[in-house]
C-alpha positions as CSV (number, residue, x, y, z in Angstrom):
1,X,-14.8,36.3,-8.3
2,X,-15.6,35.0,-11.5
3,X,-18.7,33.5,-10.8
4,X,-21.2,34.3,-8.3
5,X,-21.5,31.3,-5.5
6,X,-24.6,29.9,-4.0
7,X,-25.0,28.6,-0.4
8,X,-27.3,26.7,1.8
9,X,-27.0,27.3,5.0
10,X,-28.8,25.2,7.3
11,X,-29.2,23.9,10.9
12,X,-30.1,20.3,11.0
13,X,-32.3,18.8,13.5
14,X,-33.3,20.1,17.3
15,X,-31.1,22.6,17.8
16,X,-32.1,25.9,18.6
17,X,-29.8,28.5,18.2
18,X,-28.5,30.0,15.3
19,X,-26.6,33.0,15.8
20,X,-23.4,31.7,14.5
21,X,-25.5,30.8,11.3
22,X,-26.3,34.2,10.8
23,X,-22.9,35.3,11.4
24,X,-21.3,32.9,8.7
25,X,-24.4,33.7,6.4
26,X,-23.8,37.2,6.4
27,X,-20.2,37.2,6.0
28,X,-20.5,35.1,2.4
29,X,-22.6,37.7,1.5
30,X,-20.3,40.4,2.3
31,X,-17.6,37.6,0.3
32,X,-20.4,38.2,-3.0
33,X,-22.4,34.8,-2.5
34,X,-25.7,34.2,-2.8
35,X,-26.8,32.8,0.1
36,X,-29.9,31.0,1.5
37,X,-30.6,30.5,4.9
38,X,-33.1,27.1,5.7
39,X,-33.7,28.3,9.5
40,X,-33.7,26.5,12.7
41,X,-34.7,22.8,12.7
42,X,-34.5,21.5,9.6
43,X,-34.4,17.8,8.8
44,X,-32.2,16.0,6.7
45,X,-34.8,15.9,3.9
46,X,-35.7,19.1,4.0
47,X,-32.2,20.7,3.2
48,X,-31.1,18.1,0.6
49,X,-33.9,18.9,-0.9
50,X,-34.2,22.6,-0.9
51,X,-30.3,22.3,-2.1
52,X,-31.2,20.8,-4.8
53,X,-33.9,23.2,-5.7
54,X,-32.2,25.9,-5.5
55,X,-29.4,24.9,-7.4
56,X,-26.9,25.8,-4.8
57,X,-23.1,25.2,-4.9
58,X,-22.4,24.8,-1.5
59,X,-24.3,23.5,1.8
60,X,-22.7,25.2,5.3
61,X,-23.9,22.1,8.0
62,X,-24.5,24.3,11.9
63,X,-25.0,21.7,14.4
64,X,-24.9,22.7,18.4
65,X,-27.0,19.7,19.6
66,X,-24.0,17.1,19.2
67,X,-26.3,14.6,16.7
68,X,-23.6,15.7,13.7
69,X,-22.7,12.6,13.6
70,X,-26.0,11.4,12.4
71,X,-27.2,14.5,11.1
72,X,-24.3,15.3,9.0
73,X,-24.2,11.7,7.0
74,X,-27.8,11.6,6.7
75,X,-27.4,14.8,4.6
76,X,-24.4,13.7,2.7
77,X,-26.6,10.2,1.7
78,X,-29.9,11.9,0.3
79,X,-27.8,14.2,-1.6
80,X,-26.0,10.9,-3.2
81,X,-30.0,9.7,-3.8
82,X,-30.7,12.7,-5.6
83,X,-27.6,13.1,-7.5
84,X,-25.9,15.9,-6.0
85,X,-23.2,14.7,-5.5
86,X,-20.7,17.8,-6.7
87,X,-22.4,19.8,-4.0
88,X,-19.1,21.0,-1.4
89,X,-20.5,20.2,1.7
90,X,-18.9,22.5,4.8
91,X,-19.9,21.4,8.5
92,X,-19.3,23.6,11.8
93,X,-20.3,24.1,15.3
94,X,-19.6,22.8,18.7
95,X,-18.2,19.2,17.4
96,X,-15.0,17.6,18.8
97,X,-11.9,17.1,17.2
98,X,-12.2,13.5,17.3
99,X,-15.3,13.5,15.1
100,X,-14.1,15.4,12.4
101,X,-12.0,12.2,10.5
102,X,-15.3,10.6,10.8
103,X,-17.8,13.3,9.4
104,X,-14.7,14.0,6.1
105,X,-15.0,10.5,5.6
106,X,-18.6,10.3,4.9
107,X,-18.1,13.2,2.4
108,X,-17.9,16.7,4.3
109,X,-14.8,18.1,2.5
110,X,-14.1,20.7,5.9
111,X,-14.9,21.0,9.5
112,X,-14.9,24.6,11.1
113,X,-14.5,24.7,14.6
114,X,-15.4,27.5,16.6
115,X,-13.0,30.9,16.4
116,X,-12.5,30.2,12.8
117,X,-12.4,33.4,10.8
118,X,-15.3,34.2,8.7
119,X,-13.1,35.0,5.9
120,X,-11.4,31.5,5.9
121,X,-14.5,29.7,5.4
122,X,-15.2,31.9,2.8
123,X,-12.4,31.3,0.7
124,X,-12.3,27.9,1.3
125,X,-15.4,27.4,0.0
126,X,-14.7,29.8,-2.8
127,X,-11.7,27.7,-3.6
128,X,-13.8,24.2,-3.8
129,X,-16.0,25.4,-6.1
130,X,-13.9,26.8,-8.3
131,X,-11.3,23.9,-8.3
132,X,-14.6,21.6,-8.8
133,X,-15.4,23.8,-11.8
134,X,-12.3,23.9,-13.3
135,X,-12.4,27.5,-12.7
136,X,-8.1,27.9,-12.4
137,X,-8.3,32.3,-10.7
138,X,-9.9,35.1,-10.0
139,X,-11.2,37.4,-12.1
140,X,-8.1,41.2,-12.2
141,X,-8.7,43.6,-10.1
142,X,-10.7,46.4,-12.0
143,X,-9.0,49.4,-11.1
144,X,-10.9,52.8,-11.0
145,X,-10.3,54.7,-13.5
146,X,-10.3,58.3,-12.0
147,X,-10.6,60.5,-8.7
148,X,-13.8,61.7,-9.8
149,X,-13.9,64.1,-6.9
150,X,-13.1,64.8,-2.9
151,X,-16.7,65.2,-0.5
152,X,-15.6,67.8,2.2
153,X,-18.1,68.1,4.7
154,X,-19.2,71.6,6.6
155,X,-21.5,73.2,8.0
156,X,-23.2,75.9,5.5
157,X,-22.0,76.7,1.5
158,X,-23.0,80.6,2.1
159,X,-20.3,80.4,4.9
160,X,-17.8,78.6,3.1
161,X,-18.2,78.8,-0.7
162,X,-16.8,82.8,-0.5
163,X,-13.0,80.8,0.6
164,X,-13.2,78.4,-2.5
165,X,-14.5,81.1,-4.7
166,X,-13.4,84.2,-3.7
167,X,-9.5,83.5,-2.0
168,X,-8.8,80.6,-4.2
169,X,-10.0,81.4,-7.3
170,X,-11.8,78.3,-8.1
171,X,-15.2,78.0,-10.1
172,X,-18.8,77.0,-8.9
173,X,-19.9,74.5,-11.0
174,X,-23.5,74.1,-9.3
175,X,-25.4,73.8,-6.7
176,X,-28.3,71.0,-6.2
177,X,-29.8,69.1,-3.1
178,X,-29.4,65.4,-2.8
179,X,-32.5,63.9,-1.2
180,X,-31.1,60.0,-1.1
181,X,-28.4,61.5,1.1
182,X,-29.7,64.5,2.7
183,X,-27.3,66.9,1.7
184,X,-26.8,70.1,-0.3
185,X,-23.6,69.5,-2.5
186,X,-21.9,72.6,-4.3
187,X,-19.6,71.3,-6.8
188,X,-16.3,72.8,-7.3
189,X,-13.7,72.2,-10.6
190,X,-10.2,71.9,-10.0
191,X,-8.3,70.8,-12.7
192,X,-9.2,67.2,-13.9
193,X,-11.2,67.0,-11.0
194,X,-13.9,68.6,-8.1
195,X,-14.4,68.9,-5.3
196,X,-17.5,68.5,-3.4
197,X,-18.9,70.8,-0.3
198,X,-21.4,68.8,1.6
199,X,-24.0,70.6,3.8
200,X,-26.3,68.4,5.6
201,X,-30.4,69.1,5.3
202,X,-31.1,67.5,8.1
203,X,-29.3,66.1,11.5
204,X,-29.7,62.6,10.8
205,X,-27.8,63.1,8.2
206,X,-24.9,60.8,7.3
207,X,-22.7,63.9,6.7
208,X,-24.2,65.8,9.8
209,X,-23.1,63.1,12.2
210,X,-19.9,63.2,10.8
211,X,-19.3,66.5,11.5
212,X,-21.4,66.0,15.0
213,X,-18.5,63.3,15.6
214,X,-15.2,64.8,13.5
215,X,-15.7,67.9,12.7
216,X,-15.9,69.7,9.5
217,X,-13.1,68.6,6.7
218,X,-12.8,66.0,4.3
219,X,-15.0,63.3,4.4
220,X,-14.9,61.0,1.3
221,X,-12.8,60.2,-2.2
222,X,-14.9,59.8,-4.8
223,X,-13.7,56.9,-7.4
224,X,-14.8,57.0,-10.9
225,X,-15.6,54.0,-12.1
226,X,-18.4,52.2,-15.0
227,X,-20.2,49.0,-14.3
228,X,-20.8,50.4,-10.5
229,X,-22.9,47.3,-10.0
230,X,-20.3,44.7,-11.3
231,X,-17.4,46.5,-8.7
232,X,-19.6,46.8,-6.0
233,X,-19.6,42.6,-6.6
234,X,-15.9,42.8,-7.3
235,X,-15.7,44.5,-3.8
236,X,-17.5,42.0,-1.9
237,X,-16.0,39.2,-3.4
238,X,-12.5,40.1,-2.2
239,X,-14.3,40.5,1.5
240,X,-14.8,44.5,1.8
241,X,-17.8,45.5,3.0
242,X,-20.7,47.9,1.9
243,X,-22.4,50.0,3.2
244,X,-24.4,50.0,-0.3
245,X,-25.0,46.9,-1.9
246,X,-26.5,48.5,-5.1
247,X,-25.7,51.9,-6.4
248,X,-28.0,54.4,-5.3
249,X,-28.7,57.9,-7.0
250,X,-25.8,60.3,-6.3
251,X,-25.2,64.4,-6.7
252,X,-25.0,65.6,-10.2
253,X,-27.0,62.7,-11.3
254,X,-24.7,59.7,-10.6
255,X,-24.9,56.3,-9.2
256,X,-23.0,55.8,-6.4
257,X,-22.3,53.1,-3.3
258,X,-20.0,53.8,-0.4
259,X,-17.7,51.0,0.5
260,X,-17.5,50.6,4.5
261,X,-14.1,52.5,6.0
262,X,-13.9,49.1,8.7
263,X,-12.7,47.5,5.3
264,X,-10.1,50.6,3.7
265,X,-8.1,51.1,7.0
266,X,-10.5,53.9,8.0
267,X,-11.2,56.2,4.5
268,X,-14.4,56.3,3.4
269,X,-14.4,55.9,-0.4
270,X,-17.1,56.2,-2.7
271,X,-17.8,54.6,-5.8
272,X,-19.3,57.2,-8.3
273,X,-20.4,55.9,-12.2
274,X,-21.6,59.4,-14.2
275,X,-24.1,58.8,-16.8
276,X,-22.6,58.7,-20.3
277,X,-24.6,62.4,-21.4
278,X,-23.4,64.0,-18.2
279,X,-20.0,63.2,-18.7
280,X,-20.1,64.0,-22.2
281,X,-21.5,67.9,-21.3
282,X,-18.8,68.0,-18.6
């Protein structure tokens, strides 16, 4: 995404459920928008207004209660009256086919009806904006630019480091604790690369319920990358999910975010940015 995407969503007048608002609200997030949620029961005035202050680019209508078809126009008209008009309007909820020509002819450019994928309202609203903004395609794909090492999970270095050391032949690098993750990491140089022996300090431990639930073996590839912060925004924008959603401090004094495996057909793969004077040592 080449620019990052702001959006209201709201839920006009009485109605008084908005789980489906949260839903939609958290996958444009996941998508890399900015989002703003109103909460339940706002009028009209209220959200045109609070679009405009907040400068949004987008307004996602939720209406249950059936009154879209007053509700919807209202909002549409004191946007007009406060010259917002470029602001892509999006409506959903429980609202019949047969209203929908009506509602796009007083200025809601789409209607989602329920069961429509999160992911196509993102990009349809992605598209808008950018087609409004003369804004022609996305940003390439930053690839990452190494493996900058392989997390292996067990259950204690002193058992396992003589197998890595002693029968293969490899190096120890070092050994340090990780207190952000709650692990003791021995690092390990092969070639161009490492790998990383994780032993969990604690059993809540994200690395000691993975071995609680899989086992001991290999948990994690580790991609080297610079700008963490701009690809973990890369990553959301192209709809992957994280289970970091800013880079938090790694082993051997990295930054690092983990992107969620529900969205890399089940491998969990890390980000990892080294700062410039540890790389430069290494």
């Amino acid at each position: 995404m080449t620019k990052t995407i702001r959006v209201l969503i709201a839920k006009p007048g009485l109605d008084g459920h908005d789980r489906g608002a949260l839903v939609i609200s958290q996958a444009l997030r996941d998508y890399g928008m900015e989002v703003i949620y109103t909460g339940l029961r706002q009028t009209p005035e209220q959200i045109a207004a609070a679009a405009v202050q907040e400068d949004v680019d987008a307004i996602g209508l939720s209406c249950l209660s059936g009154a879209h078809n007053e509700l919807f126009p209202e909002v549409m008209r004191l946007l007009h009256e406060k010259g917002a008009d470029d602001i892509i309007v999006v409506g959903g909820g429980v609202i019949p086919w047969e209203d929908i020509p009506f509602l796009e002819s007083k200025g809601i450019q789409k209607v989602f009806t329920p069961g429509t994928p999160t992911i196509e309202t993102a990009k349809f609203i992605e598209q808008a904006v950018f087609e409004r903004d003369g804004i022609t395609e996305k940003a390439a794909a930053v690839a990452p630019e190494r493996i900058d090492h392989i997390g292996i999970a067990v259950q204690s270095l002193d058992e396992t480091l003589p197998f890595y050391v002693n029968v293969l032949g490899l190096t120890l690098e070092a050994v340090e604790e990780v207190p952000s993750q709650k692990v003791k990491v021995a690092f390990i140089k092969i070639g161009e690369t490492r790998l990383e022996l994780l032993e969990p300090l604690s059993p809540d431990s994200p690395v000691a319920q993975f071995i609680e639930k899989r086992g001991q073996g290999v948990h994690h590839v580790a991609l080297g990358v610079t700008n963490i912060q701009e690809r973990i925004h890369d990553m959301k924008a192209n709809g992957l999910k994280m289970i970091h959603d800013t880079a938090v401090p790694g082993a051997g004094g990295a930054s690092v975010a983990f992107i969620h495996p529900s969205s890399t057909h089940k491998v969990l793969f890390e980000l990892c940015e080294k700062t410039k004077n540890k790389e430069e040592a290494q």
